[in-house]
C-alpha positions as CSV (number, residue, x, y, z in Angstrom):
1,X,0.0,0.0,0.0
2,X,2.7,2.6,1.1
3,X,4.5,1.8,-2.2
4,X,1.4,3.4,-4.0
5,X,0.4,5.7,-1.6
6,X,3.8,7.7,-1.2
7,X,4.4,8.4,-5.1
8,X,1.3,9.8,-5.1
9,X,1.3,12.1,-2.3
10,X,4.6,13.2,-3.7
11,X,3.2,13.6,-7.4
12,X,0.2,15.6,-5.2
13,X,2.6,17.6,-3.2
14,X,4.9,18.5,-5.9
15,X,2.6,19.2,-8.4
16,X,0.6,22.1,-6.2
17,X,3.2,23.1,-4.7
18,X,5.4,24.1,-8.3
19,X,1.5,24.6,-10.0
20,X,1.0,27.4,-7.1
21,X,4.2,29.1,-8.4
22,X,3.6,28.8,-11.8
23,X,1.0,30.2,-11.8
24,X,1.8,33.3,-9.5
25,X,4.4,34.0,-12.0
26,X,2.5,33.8,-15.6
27,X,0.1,36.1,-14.0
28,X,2.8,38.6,-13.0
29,X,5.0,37.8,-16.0
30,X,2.1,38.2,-18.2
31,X,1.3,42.1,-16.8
32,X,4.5,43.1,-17.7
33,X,4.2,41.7,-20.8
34,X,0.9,43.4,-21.6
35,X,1.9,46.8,-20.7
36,X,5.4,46.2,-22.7
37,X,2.8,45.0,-26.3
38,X,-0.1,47.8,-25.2
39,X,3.0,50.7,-25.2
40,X,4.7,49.3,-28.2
41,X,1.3,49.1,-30.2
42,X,0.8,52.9,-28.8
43,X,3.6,54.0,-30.1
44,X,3.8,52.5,-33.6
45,X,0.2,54.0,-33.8
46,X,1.4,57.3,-33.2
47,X,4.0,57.0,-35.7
48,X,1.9,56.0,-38.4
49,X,-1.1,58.4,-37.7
50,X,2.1,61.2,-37.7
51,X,3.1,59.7,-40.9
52,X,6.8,58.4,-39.8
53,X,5.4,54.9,-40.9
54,X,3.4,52.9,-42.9
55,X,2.3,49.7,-41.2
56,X,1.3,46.8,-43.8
57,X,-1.6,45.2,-42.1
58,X,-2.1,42.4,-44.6
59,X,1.7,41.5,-43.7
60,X,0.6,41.8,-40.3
61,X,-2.6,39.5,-40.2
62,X,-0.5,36.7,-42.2
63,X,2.3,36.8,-39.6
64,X,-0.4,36.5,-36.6
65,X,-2.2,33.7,-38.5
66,X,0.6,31.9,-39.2
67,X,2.3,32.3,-35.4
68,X,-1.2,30.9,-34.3
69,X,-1.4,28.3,-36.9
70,X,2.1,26.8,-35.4
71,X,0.7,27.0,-31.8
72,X,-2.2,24.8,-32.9
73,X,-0.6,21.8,-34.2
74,X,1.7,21.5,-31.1
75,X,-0.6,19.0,-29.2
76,X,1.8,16.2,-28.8
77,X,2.0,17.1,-24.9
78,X,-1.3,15.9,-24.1
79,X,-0.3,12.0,-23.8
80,X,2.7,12.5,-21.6
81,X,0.0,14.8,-19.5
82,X,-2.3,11.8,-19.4
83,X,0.7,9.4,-18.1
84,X,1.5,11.9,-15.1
85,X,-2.6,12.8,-14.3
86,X,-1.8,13.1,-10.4
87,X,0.4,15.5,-10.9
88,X,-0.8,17.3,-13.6
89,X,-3.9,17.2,-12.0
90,X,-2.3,19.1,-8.5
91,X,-0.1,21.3,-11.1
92,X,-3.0,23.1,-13.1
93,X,-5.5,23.5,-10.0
94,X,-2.5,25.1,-8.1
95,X,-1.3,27.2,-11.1
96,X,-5.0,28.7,-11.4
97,X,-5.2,29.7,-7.9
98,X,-1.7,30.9,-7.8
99,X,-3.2,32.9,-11.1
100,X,-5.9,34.3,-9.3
101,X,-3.9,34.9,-5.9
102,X,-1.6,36.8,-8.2
């Protein structure tokens, strides 16, 4: 019995206990990071409505689209996720309240 019970505690443990953190951090990490894109994207619409620049939106859209496109095909994590469900499981409810916490 212990020789099931104590890998999972630890898979349990481990798993909130880095989740919690992970989470914290995207949340913080990810502020930053949206006040760094909102100012950039202020500042190159300045530009262009002052006429410094010409942005290319069509350029634009197919860059986004294909950066998206790439993000979409990149599921071949989900089995590993599946053959570590304990702590996976601990990991993503402890990363979204570490998310919300932060």
């Amino acid at each position: 019995m212990s020789e099931i019970l104590y890998p999972m505690v630890y898979q349990l443990g481990a798993g909130g206990i880095l989740g919690f953190f992970v989470g914290y951090s995207l949340k913080k990490i990810g502020k930053i990071i949206a006040v760094v894109v909102g100012l950039f994207t202020l500042v190159l619409l300045l530009l262009e409505y002052e006429g410094m620049i010409n942005v290319n939106y069509d350029k634009l859209l197919q860059v986004v689209q294909s950066i998206l496109g790439t993000f979409g095909q990149s599921l071949g994590w989900v089995a590993p996720l599946i053959a570590h469900l304990p702590f996976a499981g601990s990991f993503l409810t402890c990363a979204a309240i570490g998310f919300k916490v932060g």
